[in-house]
N, CA, C and O atoms as CSV, one atom per row, in Angstrom:
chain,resi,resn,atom,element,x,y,z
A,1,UNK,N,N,105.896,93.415,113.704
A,1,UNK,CA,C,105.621,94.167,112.502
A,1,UNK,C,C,104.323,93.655,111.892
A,1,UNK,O,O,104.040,92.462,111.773
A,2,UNK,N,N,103.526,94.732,111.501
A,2,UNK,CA,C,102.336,94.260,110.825
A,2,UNK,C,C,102.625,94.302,109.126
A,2,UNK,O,O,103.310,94.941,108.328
A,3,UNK,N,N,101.569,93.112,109.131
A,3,UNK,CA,C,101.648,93.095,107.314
A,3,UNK,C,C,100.315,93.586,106.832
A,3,UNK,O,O,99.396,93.605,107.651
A,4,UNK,N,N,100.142,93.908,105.842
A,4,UNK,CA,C,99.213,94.306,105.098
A,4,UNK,C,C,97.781,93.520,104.120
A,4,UNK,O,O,98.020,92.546,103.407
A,5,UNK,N,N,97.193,93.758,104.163
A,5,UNK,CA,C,95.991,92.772,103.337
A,5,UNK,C,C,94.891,93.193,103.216
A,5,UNK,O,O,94.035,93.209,104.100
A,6,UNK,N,N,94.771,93.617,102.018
A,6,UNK,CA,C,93.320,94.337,101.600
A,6,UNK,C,C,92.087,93.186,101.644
A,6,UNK,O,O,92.322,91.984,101.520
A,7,UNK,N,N,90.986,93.640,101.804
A,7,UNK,CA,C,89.970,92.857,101.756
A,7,UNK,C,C,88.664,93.335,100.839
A,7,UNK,O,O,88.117,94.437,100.857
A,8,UNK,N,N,88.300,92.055,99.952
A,8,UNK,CA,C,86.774,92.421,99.244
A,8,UNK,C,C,86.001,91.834,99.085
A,8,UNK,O,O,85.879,90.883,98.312
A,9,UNK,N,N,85.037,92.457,100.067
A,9,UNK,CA,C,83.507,92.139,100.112
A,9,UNK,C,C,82.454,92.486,99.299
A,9,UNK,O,O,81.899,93.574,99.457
A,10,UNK,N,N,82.032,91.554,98.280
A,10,UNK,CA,C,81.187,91.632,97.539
A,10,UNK,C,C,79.326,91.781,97.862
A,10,UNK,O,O,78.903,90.662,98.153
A,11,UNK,N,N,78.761,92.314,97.867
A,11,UNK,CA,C,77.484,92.495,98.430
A,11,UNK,C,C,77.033,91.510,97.718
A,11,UNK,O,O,77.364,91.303,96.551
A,12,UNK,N,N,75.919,90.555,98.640
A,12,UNK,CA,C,75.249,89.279,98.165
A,12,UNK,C,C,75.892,88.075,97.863
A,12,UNK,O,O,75.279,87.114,97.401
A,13,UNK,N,N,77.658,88.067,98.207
A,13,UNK,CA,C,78.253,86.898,97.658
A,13,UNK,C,C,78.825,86.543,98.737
A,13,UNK,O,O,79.222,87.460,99.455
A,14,UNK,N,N,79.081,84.923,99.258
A,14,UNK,CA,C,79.401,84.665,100.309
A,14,UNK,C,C,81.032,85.094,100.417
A,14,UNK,O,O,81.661,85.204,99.365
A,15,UNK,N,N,81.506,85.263,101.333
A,15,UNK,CA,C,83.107,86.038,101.851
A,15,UNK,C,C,83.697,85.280,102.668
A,15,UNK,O,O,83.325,85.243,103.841
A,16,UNK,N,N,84.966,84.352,102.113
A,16,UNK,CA,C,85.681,83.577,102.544
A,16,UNK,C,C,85.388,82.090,102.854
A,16,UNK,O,O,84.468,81.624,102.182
A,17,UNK,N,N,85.928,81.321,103.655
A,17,UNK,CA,C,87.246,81.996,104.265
A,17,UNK,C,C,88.475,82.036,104.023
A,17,UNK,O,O,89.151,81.366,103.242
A,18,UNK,N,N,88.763,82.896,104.763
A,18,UNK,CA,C,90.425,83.360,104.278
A,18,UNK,C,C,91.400,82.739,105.059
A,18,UNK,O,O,91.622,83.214,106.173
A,19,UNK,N,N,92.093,81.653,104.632
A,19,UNK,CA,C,92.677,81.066,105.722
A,19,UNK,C,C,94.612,82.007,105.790
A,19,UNK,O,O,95.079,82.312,104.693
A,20,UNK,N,N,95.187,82.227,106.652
A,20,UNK,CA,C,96.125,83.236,106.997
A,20,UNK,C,C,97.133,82.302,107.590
A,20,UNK,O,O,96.930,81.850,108.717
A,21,UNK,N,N,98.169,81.991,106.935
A,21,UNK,CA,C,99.502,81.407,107.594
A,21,UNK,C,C,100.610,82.367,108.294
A,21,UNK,O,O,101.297,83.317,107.918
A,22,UNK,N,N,100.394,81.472,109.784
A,22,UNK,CA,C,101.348,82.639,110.352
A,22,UNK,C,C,102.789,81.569,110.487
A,22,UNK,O,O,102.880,80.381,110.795
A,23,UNK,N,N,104.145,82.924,109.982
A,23,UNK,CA,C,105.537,81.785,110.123
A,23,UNK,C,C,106.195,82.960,110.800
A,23,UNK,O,O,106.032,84.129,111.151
A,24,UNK,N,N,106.955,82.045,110.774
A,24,UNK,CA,C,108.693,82.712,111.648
A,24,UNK,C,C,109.295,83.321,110.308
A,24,UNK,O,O,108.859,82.978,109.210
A,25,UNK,N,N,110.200,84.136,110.443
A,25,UNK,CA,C,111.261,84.464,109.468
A,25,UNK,C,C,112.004,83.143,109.082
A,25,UNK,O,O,112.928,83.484,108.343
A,26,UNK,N,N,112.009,82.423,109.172
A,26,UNK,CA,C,112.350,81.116,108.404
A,26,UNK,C,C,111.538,80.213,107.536
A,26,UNK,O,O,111.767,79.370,106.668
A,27,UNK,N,N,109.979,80.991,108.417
A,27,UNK,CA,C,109.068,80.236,107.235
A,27,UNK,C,C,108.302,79.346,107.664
A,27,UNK,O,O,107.381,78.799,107.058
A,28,UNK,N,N,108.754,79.133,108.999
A,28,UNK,CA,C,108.727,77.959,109.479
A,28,UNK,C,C,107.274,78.515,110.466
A,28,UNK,O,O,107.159,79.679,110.850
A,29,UNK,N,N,106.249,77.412,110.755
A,29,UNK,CA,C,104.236,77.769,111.631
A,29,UNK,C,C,104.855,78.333,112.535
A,29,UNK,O,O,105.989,78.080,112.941
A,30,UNK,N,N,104.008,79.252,112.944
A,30,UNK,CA,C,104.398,79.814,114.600
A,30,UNK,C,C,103.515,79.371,115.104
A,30,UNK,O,O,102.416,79.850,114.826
A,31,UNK,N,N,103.643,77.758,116.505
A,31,UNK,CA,C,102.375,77.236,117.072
A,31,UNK,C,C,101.990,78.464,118.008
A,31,UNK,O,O,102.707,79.294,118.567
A,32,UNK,N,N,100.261,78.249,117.979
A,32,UNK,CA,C,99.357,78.651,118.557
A,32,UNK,C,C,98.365,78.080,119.340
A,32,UNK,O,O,97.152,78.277,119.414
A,33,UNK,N,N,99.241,77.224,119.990
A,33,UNK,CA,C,98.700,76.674,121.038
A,33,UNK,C,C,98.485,77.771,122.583
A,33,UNK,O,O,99.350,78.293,123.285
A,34,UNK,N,N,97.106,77.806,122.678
A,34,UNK,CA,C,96.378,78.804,123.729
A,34,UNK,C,C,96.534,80.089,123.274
A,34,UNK,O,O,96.526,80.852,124.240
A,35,UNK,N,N,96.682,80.705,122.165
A,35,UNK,CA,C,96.148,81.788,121.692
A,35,UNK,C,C,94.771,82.332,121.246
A,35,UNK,O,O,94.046,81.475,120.741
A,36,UNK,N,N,94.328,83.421,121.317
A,36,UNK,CA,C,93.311,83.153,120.811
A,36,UNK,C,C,93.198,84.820,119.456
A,36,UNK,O,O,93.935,85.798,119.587
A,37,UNK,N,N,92.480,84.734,118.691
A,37,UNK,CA,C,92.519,86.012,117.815
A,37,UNK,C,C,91.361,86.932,118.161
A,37,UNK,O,O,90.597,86.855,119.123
A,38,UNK,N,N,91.393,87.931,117.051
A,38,UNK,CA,C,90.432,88.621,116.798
A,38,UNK,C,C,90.681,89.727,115.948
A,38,UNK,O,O,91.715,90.395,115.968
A,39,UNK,N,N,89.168,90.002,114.785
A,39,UNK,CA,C,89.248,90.722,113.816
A,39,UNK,C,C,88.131,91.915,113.643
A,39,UNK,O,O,86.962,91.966,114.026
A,40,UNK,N,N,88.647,92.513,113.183
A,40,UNK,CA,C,87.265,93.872,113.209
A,40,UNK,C,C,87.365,94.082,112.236
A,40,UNK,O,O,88.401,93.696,111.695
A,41,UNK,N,N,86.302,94.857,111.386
A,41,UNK,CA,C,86.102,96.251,110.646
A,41,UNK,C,C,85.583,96.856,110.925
A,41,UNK,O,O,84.701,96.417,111.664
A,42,UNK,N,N,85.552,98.453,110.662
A,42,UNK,CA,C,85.094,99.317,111.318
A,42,UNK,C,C,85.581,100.608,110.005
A,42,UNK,O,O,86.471,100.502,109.161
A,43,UNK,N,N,84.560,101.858,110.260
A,43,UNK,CA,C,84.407,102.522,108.961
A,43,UNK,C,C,85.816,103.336,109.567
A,43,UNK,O,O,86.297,103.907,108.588
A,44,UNK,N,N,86.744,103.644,110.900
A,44,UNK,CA,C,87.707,104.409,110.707
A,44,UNK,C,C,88.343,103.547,111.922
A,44,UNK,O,O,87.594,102.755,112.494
A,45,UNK,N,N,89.473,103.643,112.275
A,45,UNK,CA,C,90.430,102.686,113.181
A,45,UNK,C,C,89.928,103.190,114.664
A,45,UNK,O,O,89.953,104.326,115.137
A,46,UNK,N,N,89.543,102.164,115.140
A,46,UNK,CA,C,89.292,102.845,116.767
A,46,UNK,C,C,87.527,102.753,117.025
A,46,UNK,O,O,86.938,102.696,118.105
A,47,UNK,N,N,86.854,102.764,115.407
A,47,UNK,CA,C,85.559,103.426,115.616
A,47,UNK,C,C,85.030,102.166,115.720
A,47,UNK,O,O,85.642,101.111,115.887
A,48,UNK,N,N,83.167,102.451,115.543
A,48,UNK,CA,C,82.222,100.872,115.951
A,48,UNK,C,C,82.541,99.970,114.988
A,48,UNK,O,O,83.011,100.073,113.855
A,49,UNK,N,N,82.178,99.039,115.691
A,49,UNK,CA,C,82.631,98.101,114.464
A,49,UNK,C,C,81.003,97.744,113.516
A,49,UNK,O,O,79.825,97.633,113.853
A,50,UNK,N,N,81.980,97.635,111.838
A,50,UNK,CA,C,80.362,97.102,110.961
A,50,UNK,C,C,80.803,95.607,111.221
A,50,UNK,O,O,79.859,94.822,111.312
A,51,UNK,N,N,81.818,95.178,111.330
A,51,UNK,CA,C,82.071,93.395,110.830
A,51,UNK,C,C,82.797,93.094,111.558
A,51,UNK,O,O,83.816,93.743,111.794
A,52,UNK,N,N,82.360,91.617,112.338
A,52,UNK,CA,C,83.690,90.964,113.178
A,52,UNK,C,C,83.689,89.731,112.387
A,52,UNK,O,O,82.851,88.839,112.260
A,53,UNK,N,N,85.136,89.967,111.771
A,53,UNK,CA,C,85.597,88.698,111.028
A,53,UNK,C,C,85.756,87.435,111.496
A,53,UNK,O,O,86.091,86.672,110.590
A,54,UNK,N,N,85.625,86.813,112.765
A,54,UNK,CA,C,85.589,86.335,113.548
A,54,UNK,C,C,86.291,85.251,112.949
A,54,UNK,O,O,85.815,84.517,112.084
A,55,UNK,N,N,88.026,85.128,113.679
A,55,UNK,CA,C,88.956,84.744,113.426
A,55,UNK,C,C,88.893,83.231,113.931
A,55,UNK,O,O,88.150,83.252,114.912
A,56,UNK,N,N,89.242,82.201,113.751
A,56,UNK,CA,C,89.350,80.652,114.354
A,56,UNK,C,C,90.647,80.418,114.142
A,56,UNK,O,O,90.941,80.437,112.947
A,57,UNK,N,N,91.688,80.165,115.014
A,57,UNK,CA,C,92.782,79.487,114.831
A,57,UNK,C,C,92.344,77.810,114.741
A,57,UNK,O,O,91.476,77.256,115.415
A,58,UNK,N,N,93.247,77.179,113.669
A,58,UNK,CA,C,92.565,76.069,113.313
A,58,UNK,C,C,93.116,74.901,114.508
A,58,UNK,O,O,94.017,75.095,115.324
A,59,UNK,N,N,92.201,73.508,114.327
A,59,UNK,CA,C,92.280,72.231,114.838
A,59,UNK,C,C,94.099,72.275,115.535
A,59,UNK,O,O,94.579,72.405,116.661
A,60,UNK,N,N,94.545,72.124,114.420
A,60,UNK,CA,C,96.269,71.710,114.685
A,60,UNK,C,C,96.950,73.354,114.705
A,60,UNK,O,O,97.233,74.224,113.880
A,61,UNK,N,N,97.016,73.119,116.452
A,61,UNK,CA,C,97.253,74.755,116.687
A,61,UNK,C,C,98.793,74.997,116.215
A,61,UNK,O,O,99.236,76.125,116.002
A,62,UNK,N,N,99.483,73.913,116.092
A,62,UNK,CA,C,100.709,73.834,115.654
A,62,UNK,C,C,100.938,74.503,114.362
A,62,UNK,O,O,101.953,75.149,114.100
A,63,UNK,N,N,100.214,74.366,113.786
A,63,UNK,CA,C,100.316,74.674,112.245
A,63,UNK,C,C,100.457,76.519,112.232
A,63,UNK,O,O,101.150,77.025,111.350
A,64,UNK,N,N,100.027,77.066,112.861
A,64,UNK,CA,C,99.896,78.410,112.626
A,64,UNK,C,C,99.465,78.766,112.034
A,64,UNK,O,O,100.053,79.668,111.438
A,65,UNK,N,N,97.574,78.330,111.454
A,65,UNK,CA,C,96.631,78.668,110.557
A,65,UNK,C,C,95.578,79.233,111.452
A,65,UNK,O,O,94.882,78.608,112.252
A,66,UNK,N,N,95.569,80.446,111.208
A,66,UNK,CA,C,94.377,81.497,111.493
A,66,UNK,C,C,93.260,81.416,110.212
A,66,UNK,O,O,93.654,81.690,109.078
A,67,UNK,N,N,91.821,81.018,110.457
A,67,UNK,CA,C,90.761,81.443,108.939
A,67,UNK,C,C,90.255,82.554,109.810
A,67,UNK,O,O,90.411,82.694,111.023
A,68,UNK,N,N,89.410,83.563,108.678
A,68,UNK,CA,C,88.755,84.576,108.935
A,68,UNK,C,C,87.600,83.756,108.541
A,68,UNK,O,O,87.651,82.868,107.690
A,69,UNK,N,N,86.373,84.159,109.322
A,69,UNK,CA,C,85.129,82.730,108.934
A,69,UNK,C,C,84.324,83.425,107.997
A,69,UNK,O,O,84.218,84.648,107.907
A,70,UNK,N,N,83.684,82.438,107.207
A,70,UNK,CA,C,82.864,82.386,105.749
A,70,UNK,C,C,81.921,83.372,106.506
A,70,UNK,O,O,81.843,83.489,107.729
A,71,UNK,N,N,81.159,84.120,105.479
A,71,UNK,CA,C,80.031,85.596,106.012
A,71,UNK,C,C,79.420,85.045,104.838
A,71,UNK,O,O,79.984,84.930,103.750
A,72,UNK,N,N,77.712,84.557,105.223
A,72,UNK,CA,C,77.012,84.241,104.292
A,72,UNK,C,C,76.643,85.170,103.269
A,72,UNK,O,O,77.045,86.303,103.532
A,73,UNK,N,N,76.019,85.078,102.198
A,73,UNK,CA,C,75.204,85.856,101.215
A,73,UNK,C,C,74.832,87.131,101.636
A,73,UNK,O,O,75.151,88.286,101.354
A,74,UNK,N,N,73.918,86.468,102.541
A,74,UNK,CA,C,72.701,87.162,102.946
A,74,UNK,C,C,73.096,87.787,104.236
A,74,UNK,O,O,72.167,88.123,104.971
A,75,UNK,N,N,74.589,88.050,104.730
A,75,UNK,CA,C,74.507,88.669,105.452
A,75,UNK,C,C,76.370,89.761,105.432
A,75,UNK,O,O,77.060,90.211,106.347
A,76,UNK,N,N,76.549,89.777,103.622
A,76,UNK,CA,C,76.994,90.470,102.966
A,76,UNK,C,C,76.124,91.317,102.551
A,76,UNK,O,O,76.550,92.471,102.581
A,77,UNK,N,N,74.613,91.152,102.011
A,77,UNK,CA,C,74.629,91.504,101.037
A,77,UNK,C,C,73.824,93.214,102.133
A,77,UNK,O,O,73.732,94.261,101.492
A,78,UNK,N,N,73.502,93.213,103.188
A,78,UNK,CA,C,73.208,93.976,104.168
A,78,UNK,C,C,74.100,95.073,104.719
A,78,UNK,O,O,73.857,95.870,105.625
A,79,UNK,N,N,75.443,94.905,103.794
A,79,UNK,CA,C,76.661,95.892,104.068
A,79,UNK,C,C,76.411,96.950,103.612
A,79,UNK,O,O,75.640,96.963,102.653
A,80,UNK,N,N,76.814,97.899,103.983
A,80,UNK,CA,C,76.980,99.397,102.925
A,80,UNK,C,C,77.848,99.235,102.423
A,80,UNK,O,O,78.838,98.648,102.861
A,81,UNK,N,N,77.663,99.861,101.041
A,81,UNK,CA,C,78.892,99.979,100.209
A,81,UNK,C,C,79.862,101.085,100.778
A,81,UNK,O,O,79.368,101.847,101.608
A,82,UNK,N,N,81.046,101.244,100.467
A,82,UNK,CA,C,82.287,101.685,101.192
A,82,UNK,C,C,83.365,101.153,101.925
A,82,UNK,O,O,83.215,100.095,102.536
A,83,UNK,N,N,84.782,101.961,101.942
A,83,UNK,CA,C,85.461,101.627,102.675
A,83,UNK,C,C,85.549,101.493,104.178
A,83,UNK,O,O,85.195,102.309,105.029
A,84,UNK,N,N,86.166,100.140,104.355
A,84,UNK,CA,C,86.312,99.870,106.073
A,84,UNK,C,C,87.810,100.012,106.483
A,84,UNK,O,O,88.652,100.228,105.611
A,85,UNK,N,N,88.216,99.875,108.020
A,85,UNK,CA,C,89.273,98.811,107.338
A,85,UNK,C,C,89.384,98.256,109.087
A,85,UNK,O,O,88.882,98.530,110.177
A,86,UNK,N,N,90.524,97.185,108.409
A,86,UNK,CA,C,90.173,96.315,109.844
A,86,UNK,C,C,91.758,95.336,110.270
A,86,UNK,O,O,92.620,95.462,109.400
A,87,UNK,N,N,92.110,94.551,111.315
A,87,UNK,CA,C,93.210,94.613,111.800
A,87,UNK,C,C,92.878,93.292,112.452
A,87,UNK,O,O,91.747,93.272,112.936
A,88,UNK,N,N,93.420,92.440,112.553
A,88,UNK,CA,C,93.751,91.194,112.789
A,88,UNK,C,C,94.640,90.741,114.077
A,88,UNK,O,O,95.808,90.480,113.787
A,89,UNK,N,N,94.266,90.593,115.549
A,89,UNK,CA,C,95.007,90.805,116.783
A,89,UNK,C,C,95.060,89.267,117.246
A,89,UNK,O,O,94.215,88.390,117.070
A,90,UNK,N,N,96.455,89.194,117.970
A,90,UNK,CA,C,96.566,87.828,118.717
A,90,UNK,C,C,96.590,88.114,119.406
A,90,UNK,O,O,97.119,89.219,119.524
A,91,UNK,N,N,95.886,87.236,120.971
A,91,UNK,CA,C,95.837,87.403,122.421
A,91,UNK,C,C,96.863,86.044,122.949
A,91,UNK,O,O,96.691,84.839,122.766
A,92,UNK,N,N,97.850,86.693,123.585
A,92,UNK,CA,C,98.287,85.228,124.194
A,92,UNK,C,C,97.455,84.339,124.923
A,92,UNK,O,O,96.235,84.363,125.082
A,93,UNK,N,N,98.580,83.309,125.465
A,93,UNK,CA,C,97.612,82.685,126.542
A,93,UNK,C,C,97.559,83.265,128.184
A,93,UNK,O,O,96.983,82.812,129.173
A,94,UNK,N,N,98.365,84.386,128.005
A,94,UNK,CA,C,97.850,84.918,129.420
A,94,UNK,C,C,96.997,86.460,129.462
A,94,UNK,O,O,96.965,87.418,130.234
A,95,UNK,N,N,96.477,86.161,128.426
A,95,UNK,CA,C,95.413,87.214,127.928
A,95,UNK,C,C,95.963,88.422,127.530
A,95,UNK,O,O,95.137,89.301,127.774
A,96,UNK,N,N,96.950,88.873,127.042
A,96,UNK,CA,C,97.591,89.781,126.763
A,96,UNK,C,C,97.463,90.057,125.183
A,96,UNK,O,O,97.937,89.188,124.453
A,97,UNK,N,N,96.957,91.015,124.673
A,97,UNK,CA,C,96.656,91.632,123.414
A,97,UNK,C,C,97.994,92.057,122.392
A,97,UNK,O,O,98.258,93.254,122.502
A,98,UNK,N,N,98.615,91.541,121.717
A,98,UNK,CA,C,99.644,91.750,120.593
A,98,UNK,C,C,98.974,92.674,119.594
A,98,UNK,O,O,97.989,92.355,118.927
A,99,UNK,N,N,99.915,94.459,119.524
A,99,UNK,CA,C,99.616,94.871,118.227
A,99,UNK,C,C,99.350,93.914,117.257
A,99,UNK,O,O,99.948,92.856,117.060
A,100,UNK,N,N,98.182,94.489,116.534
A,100,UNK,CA,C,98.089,93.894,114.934
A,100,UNK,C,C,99.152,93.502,113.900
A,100,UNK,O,O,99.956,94.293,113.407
A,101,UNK,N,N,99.041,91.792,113.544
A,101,UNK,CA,C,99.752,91.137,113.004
A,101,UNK,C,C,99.745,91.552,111.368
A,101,UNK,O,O,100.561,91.608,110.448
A,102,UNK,N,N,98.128,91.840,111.612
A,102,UNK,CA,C,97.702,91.981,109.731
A,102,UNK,C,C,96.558,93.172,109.801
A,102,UNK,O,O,95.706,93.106,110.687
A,103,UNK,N,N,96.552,94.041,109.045
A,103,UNK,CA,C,95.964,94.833,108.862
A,103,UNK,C,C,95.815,95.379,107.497
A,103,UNK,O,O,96.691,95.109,106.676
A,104,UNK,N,N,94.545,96.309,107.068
A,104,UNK,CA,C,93.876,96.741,105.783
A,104,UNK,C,C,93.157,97.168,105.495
A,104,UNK,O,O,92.634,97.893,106.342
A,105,UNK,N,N,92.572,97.129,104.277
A,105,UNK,CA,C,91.792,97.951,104.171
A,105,UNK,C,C,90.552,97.016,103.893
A,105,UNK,O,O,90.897,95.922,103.445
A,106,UNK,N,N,88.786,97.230,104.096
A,106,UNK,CA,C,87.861,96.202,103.290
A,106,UNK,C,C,86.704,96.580,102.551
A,106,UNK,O,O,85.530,96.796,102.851
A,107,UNK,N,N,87.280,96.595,101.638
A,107,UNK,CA,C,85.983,97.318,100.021
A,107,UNK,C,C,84.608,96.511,100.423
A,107,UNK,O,O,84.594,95.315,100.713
A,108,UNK,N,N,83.795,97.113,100.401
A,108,UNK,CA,C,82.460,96.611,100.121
A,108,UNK,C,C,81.916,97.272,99.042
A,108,UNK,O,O,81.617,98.463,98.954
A,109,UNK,N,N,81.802,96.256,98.108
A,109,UNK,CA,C,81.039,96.437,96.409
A,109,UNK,C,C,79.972,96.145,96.536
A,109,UNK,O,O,79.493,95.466,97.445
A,110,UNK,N,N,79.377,96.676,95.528
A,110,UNK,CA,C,78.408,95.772,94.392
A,110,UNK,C,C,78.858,94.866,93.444
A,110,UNK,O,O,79.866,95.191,92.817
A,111,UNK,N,N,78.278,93.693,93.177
A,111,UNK,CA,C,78.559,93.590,91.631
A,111,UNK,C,C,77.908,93.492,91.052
A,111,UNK,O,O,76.728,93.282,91.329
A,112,UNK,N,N,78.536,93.636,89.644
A,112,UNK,CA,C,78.554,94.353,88.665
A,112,UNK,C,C,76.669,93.142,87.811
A,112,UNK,O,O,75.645,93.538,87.256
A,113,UNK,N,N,77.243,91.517,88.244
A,113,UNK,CA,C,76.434,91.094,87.440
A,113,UNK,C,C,75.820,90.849,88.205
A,113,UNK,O,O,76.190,90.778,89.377
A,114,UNK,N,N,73.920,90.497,87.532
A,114,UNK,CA,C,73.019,90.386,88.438
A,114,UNK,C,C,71.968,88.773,88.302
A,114,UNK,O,O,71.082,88.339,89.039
A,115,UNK,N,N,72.504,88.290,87.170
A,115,UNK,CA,C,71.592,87.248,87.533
A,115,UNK,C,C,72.704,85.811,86.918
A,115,UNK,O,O,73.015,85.359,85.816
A,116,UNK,N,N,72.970,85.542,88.145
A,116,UNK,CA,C,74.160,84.101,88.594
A,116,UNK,C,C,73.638,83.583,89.436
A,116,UNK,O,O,72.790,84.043,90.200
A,117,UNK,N,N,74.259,82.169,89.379
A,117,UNK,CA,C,73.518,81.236,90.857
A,117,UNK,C,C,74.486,81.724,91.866
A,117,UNK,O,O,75.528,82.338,91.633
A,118,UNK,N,N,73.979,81.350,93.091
A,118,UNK,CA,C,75.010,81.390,94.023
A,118,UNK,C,C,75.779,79.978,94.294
A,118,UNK,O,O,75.247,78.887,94.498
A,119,UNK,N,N,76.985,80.242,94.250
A,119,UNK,CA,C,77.633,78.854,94.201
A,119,UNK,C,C,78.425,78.711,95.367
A,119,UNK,O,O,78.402,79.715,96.080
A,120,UNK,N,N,79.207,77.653,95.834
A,120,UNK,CA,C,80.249,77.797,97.092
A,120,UNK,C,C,80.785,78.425,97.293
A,120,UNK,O,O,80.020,79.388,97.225
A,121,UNK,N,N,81.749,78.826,97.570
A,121,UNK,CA,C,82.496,79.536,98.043
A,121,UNK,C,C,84.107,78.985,97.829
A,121,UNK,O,O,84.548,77.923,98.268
A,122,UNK,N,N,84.809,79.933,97.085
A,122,UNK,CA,C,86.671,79.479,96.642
A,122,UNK,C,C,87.380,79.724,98.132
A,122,UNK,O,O,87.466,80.878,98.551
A,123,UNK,N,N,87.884,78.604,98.920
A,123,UNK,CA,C,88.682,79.064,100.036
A,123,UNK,C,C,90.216,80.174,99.461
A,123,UNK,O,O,91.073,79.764,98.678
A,124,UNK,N,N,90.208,81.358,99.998
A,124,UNK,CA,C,91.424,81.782,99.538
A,124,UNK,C,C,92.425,81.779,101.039
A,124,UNK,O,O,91.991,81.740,102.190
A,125,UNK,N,N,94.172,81.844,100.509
A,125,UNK,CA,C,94.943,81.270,101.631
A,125,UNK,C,C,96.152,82.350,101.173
A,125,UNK,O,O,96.627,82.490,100.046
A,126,UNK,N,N,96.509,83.098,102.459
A,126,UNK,CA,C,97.209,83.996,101.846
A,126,UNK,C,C,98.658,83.722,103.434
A,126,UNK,O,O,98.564,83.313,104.591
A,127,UNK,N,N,99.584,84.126,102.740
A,127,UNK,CA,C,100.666,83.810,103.710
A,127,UNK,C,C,101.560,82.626,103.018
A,127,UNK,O,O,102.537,82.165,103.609
């Protein structure tokens, strides 16, 4: 079953990362040892892709932490504004592609204010 997760990309502001806990119905990491991911956006399901979120399952594959990787400034800020949307896939380890775990939709804004520093980046952690 896939879950749901909207995404927003701010033009000119760095994006993520989003780190994604994957569990069992108990709650409990699902290891990911020899898996590997992958993430798209794309302006309709199926179509080219504008963004590969380019997924890293982390260090301690045990843990069952997928990040979606940080997208600099400057290479947000080169997006079109509009809706994407995009889907989040695990490959086993014998290369075999699992329907989408997580899927959504991904806003690309403007914002609103225009003269801020650019500062780090807030890791957000959803799961």
């Amino acid at each position: 079953m896939s879950a749901t997760l909207d995404l927003e990309i701010f033009r000119g502001i760095t994006f993520g990362p989003v780190e994604i806990r994957c569990t069992d119905s108990d709650g409990m990491p699902v290891p990911l040892v020899g898996w590997k991911a992958a993430a798209q956006a794309c302006k309709k399901p199926g179509g080219q892709v504008v963004l590969d979120l380019s997924p890293v399952i982390q260090i301690d594959e045990m843990d069952g932490v997928i990040s979606l990787s940080e997208i600099p400034w400057n290479d947000t800020q080169v997006l079109a504004v509009g809706d994407l949307t995009w889907d989040l896939v695990l490959i086993d380890p014998d290369n075999r592609h699992l329907p989408p775990v997580l899927h959504g939709k991904c806003k690309v804004m403007n914002i609103n204010t225009s003269d801020f520093p650019r500062l780090p980046p807030i890791p957000i952690t959803y799961g």
